[in-house]
C-alpha positions in Angstrom: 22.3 -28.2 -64.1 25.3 -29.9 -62.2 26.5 -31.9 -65.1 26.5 -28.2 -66.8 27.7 -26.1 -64.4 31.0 -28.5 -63.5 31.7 -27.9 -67.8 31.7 -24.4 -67.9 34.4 -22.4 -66.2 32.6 -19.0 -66.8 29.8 -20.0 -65.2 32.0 -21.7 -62.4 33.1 -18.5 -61.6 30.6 -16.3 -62.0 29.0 -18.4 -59.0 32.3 -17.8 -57.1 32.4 -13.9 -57.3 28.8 -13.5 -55.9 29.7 -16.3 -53.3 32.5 -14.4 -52.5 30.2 -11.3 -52.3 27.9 -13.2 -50.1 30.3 -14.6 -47.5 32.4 -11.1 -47.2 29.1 -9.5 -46.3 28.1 -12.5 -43.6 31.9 -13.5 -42.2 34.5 -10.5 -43.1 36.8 -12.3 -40.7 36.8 -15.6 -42.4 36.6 -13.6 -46.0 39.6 -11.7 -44.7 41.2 -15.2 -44.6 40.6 -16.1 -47.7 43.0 -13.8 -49.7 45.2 -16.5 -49.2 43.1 -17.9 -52.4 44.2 -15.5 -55.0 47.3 -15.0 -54.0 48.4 -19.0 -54.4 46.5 -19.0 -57.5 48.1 -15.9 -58.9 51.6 -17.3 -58.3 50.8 -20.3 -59.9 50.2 -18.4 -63.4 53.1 -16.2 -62.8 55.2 -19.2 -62.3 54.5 -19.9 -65.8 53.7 -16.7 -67.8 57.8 -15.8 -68.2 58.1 -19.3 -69.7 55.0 -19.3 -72.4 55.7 -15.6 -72.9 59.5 -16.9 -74.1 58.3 -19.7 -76.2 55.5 -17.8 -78.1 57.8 -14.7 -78.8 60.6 -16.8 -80.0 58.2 -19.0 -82.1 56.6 -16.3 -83.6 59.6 -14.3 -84.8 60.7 -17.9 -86.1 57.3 -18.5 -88.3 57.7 -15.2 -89.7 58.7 -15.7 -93.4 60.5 -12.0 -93.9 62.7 -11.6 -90.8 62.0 -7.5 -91.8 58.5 -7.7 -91.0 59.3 -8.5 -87.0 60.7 -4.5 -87.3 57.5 -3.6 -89.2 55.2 -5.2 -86.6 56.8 -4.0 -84.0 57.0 0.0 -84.6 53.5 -0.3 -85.8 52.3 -1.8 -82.5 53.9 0.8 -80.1 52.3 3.5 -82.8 49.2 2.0 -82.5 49.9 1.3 -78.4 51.1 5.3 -77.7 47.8 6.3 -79.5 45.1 4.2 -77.6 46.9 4.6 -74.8 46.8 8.5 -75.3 43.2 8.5 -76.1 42.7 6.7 -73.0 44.2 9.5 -70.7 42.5 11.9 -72.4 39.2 10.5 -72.0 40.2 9.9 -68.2 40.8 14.0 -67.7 37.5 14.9 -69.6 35.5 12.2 -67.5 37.5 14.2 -64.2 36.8 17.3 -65.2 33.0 16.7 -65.8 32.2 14.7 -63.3 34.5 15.8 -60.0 34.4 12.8 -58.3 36.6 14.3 -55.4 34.9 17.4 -55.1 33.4 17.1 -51.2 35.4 14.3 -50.3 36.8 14.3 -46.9 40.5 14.2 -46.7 40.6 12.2 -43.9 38.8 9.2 -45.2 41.6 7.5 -45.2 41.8 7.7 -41.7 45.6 6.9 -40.6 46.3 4.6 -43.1 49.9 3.8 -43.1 51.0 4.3 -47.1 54.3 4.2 -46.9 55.0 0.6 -48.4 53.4 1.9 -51.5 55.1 4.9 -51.7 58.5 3.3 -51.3 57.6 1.1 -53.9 56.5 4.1 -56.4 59.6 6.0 -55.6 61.9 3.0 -56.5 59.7 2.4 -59.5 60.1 6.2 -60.9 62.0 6.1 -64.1 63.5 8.2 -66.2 63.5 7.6 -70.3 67.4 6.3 -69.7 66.3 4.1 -66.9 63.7 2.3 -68.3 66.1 1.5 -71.5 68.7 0.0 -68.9 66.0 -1.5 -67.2 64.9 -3.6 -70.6 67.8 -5.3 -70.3 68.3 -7.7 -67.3 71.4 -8.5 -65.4 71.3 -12.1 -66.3 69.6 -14.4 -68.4 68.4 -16.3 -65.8 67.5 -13.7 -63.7 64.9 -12.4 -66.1 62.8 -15.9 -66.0 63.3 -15.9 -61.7 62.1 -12.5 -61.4 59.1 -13.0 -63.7 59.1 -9.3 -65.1 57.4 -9.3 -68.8 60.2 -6.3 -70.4 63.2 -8.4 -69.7 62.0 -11.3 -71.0 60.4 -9.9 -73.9 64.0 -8.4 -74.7 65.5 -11.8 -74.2 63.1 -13.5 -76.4 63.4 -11.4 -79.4 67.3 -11.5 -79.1 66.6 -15.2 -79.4 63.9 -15.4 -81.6 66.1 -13.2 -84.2 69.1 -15.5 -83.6 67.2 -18.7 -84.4 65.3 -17.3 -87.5 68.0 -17.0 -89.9 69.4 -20.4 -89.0 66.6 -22.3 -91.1 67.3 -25.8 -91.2 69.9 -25.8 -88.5 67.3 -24.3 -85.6 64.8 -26.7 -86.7 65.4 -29.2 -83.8 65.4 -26.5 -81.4 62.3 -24.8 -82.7 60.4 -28.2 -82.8 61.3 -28.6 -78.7 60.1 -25.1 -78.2 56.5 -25.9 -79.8 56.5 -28.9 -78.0 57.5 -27.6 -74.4 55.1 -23.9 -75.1 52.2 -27.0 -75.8 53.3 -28.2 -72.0 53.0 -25.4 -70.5 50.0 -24.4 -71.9 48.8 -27.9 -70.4 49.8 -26.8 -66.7 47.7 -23.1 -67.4 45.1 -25.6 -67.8 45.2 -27.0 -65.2 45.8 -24.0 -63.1 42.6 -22.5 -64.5 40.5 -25.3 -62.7 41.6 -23.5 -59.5 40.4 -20.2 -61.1 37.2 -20.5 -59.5 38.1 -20.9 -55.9 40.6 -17.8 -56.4 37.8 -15.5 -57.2 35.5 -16.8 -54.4 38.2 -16.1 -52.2 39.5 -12.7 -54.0 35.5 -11.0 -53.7 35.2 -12.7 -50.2 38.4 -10.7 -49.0 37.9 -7.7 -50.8 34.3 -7.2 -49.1 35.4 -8.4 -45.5 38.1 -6.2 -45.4 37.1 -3.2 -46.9 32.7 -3.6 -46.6 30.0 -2.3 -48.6 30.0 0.6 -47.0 33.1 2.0 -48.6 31.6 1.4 -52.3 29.0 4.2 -51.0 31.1 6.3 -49.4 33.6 6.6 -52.8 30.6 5.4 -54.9 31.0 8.9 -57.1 34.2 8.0 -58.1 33.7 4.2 -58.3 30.7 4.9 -61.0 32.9 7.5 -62.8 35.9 4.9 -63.6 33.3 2.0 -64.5 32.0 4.6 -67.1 34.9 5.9 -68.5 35.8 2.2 -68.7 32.9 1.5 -70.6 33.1 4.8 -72.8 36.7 3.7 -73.9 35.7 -0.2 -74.6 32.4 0.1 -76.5 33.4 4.2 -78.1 37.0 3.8 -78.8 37.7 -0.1 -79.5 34.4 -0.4 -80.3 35.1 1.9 -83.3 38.5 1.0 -83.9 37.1 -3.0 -84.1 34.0 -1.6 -86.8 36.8 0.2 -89.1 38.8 -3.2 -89.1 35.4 -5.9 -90.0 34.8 -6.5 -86.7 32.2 -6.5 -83.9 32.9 -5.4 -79.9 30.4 -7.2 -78.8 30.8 -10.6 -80.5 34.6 -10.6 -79.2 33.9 -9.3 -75.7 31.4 -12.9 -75.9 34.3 -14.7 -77.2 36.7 -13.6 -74.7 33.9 -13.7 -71.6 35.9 -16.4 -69.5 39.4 -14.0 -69.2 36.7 -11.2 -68.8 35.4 -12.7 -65.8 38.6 -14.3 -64.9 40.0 -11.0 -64.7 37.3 -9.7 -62.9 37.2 -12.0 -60.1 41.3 -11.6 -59.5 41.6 -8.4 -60.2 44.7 -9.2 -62.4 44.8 -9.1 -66.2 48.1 -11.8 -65.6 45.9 -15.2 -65.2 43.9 -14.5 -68.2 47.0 -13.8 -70.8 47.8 -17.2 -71.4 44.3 -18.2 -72.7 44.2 -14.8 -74.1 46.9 -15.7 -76.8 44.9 -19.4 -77.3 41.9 -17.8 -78.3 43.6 -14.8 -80.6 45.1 -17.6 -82.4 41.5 -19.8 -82.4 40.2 -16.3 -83.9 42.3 -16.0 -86.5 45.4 -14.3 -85.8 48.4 -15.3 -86.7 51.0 -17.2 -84.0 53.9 -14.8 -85.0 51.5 -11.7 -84.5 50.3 -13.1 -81.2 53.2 -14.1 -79.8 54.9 -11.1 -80.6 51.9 -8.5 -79.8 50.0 -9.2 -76.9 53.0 -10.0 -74.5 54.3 -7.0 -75.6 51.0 -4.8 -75.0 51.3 -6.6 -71.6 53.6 -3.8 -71.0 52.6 -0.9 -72.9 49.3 -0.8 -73.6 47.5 -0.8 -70.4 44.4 1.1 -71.3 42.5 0.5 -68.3 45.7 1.8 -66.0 46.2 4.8 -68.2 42.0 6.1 -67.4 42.9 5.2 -64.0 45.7 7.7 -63.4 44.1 10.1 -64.6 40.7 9.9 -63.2 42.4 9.1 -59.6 45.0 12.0 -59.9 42.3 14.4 -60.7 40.3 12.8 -58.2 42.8 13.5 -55.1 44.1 16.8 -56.5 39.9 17.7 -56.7 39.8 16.4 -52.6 42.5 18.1 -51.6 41.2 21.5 -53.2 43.8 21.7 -55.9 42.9 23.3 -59.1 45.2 22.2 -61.5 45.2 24.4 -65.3 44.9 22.8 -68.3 48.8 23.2 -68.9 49.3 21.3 -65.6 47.1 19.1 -66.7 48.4 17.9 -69.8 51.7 18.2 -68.4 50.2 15.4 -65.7 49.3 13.4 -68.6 53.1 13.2 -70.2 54.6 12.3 -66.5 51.6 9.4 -66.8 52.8 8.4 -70.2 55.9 7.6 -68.9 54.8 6.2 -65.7 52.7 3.9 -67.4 55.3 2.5 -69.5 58.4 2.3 -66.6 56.4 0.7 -64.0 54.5 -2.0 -66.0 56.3 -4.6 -64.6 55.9 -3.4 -61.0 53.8 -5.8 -58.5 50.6 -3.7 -57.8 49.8 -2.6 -61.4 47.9 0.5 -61.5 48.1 1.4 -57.9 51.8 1.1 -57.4 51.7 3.0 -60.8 49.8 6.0 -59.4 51.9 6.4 -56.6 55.0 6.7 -58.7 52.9 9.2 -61.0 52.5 11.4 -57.7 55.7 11.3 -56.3 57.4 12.5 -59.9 54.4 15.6 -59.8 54.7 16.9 -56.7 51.9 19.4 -57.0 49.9 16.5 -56.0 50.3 14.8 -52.5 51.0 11.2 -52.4 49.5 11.0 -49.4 45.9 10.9 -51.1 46.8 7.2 -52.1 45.3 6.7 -48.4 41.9 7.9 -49.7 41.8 5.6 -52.2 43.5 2.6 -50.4 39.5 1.1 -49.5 38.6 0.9 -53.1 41.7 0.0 -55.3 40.6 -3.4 -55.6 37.4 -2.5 -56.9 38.8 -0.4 -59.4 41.3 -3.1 -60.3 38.9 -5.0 -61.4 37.6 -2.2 -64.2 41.2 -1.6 -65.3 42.5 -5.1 -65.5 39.0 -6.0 -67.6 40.1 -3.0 -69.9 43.6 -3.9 -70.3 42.7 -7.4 -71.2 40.2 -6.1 -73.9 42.4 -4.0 -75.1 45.3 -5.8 -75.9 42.7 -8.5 -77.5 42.0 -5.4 -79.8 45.6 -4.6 -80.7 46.5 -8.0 -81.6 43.1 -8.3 -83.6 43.9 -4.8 -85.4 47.8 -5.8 -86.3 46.8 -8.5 -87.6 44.5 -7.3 -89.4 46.3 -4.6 -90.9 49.5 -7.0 -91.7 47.0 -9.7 -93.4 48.2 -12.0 -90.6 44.5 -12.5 -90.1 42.6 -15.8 -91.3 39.2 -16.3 -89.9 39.2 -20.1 -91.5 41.8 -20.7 -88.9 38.6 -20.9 -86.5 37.5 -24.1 -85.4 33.6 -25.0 -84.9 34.2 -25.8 -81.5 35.3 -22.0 -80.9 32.2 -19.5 -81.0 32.1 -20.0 -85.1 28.4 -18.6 -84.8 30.0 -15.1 -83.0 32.1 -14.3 -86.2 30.5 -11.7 -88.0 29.1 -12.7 -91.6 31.6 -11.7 -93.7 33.9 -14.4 -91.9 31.8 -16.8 -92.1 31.1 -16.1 -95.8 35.0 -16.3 -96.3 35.4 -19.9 -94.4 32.1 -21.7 -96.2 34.7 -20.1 -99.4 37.6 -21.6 -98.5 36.2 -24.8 -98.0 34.6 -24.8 -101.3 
């Protein structure tokens, strides 16, 4: 059991979350301590997501054999990202209105709580369509990869990933160093990942000292409500949208169970997006499609934010007796479209995200974020789980639909008895 449990990093830390769990509830002081856990470990990937994100990008423009295609790709996955994304707002204000989670809540849960860091940081992360255009590009090249934000450095990597392309023969040196040094830093993720474990033990650990059980109870209406809707929108929606394309939701949430829990016990989609792009290729997809798509959907399709807006929006205008029309409404759900997109890259995700959402909709008060302060990090957890998923889907469906999918590309090391039939079929055919 030992011998098993030191091989298997899912299993590593699943032990870690309900450890966490367990020494939050018995020493919230020392758990309280602990946060220093997660946060080392969650600079550690940062430090080299700009840096794999760059290499992957570049090298997957380069592998692309029609340099027209990169264009094609691209406008069909921010087609594809608007829609989900859309249907994922909209299933967050049916949820809201159904269920009312902040009908009867008191105002003052939040006590005093001091929110004014996060609403500076959602005011200076409002932008307008112009802004977030100018803010695609950075001030500097090497300002971009310091900084660590995804939009920059996907704009720099396709500027360079388009340079090198046409250059053939010429490029090949650089190219070759490229693959080499992305195979590097792949290396250091994995070695990061060994401290994965001890980051979630002391993520859950802090997140139940600080905050306690009791708070789960206390917002426990709203808590179930964005769990659902989370479910609803992974199973119903990509569930669907996985079946229409020859695949199962159930056999790749298996697949992808490590970054699931990974996620889960950070709170942060970030540490999982490395691996993510290892296993999309393991699966099948293509290395251009992957380098180019799930980066990107990094930054604009955050499914899991999206049914957070609008299932915490509802939830404060709801406790603070606002009734809001269906014009308002879907008027809320435009601002969050935007909001969604221009604050991607903002430290804080979907919290950060919601506060900039508020202040440009003022019929809502940004003070609510103090009611909700208690249980962000448990709703983290649901929306960085979702956005994950999700962007596994999107690369799955794009490649897919641009036959940039080859299921013999699996290996028999990687899951090969959770591909569905038909792939399995098609590799015992190829090998024929």
């Amino acid at each position: 059991m030992v011998k098993k449990i030191s091989k298997n990093l899912t299993l590593q830390v699943i032990i870690a979350i309900f450890s966490g769990i367990i020494v939050g509830m018995l020493f919230p002081s020392f758990g309280i301590e602990l946060k220093v856990l997660p946060d080392i470990f969650i600079k550690m990937v940062k430090m080299v997501i700009a840096p794999i994100v760059f290499f992957t990008v570049v090298l997957g423009i380069c592998g692309m054999d029609d340099i027209k295609k990169i264009g094609k790709i691209g406008g069909k996955a921010i087609i594809y990202f608007e829609i989900v994304t859309t249907i994922a707002l909209a299933i967050g204000l049916l949820v809201a209105n159904l269920v009312k989670p902040g009908a009867g809540v008191d105002i003052n849960s939040g006590g005093k709580v001091d929110v004014s860091s996060f609403t500076k940081e959602a005011k200076e992360s409002e932008h307008g369509f112009i802004d977030f255009i100018v803010g695609l590009i950075p001030d500097n090249l090497i300002g971009a990869f310091a900084s660590g934000e995804m939009l920059p450095v996907l704009f720099i990597s396709v500027l360079f990933g388009l340079a090198l392309a046409p250059m053939k023969d010429t490029a090949k040196p650089v190219i070759t160093l490229f693959d080499k040094l992305m195979h590097v830093f792949f290396k250091v993720v994995h070695i990061i990942m060994k401290f994965s474990p001890f980051a979630a033990f002391g993520a859950m650990a802090y997140t139940i000292g600080e905050f306690g059980t009791g708070t789960l109870f206390a917002m426990g209406k709203l808590i179930v409500s964005v769990y659902a809707c989370m479910f609803i929108f992974i199973i119903g929606v990509l569930g669907l949208i996985l079946k229409f394309y020859g695949f199962n939701i159930f056999k790749f949430l298996v697949y992808i169970k490590e970054e699931i829990f990974l996620t889960f016990g950070t709170c942060s989609s970030e540490p999982a997006l490395p691996d993510l792009m290892k296993k999309m290729e393991k699966y099948g997809c293509s290395k251009s499609v992957v380098g180019f798509v799930t980066p990107t959907g990094y930054a604009f399709n955050l499914d899991g934010t999206a049914i957070y807006l609008t299932l915490a929006s509802l939830f404060i205008a709801q406790a603070y007796g606002i009734d809001l029309s269906l014009w308002q409404q879907l008027t809320l759900m435009g601002v969050m479209m935007l909001t969604s997109k221009g604050a991607a890259a903002v430290t804080g995700g979907g919290f950060i995200t919601l506060g900039a959402t508020l202040a440009a909709f003022p019929m809502l008060p940004i003070e609510g974020l103090a009611i909700l302060l208690g249980v962000d990090r448990f709703l983290a957890e649901a929306r960085g789980v979702t956005n994950l998923i999700g962007n596994g889907v999107a690369t799955l469906v794009i490649s897919k639909s641009e036959n940039e999918f080859n299921p013999a590309m699996e290996t028999e090391d990687n899951q090969p008895d959770e591909v569905d039939g038909d792939h399995q079929l098609m590799k015992k055919t190829n090998s024929l």
